[in-house]
C-alpha positions in Angstrom: -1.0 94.1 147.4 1.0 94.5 144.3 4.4 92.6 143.8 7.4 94.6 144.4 9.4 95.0 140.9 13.1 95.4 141.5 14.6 98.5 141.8 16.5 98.5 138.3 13.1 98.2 136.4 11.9 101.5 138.8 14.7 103.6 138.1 16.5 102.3 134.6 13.7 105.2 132.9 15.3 107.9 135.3 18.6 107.0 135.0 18.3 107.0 131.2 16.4 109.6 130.8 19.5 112.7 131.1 21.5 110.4 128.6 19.4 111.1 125.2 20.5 115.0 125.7 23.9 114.0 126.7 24.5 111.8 123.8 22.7 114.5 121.3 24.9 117.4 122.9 28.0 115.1 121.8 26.9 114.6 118.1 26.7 118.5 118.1 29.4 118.9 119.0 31.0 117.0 116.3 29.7 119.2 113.5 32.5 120.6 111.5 32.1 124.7 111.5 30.0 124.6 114.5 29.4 128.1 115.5 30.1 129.2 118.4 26.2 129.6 120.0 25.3 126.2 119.4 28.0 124.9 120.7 27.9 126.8 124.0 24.1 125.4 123.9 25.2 121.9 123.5 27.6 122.2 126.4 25.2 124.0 128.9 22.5 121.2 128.0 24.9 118.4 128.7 26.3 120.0 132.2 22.4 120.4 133.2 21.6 116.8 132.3 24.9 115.7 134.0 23.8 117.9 137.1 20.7 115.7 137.1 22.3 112.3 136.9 24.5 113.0 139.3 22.2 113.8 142.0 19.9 111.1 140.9 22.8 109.1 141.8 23.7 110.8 145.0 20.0 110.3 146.2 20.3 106.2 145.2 23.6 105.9 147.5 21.7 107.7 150.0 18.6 105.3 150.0 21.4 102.6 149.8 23.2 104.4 152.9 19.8 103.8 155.1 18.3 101.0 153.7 21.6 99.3 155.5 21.7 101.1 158.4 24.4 103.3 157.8 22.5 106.6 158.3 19.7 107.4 160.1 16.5 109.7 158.9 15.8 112.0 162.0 12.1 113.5 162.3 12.8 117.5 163.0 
């Protein structure tokens, strides 16, 4: 049986993962003269990626809800 690793080292990767696009979306959007496609590019990548992280973090307060007993999974 293999050792547990902690949960940081598990899901640091897909917690940083949706922050590379978010970061690059940002530099974008500091071009001077940006037109106006890119930038509405920049901004719809960013809201996706932001999408993502935020259920990612939904679903880790969830498994934190039941891991401590505070919910219940049912079977249905």
């Amino acid at each position: 049986m293999r050792p547990r690793l902690p949960l940081s080292t598990v899901l640091s990767p897909a917690l940083r993962n949706p922050l590379a696009p978010i970061r690059n979306a940002l530099q974008i959007l500091k071009q001077p003269a940006l037109d106006q496609a890119t930038s509405e590019q920049a901004r719809e990548m960013a809201e996706r990626q932001v999408h993502h992280l935020t259920r990612l973090v939904d679903d880790l307060l969830d498994v934190e809800r039941i891991m401590h007993g505070k919910i219940a999974l049912r079977a249905g």
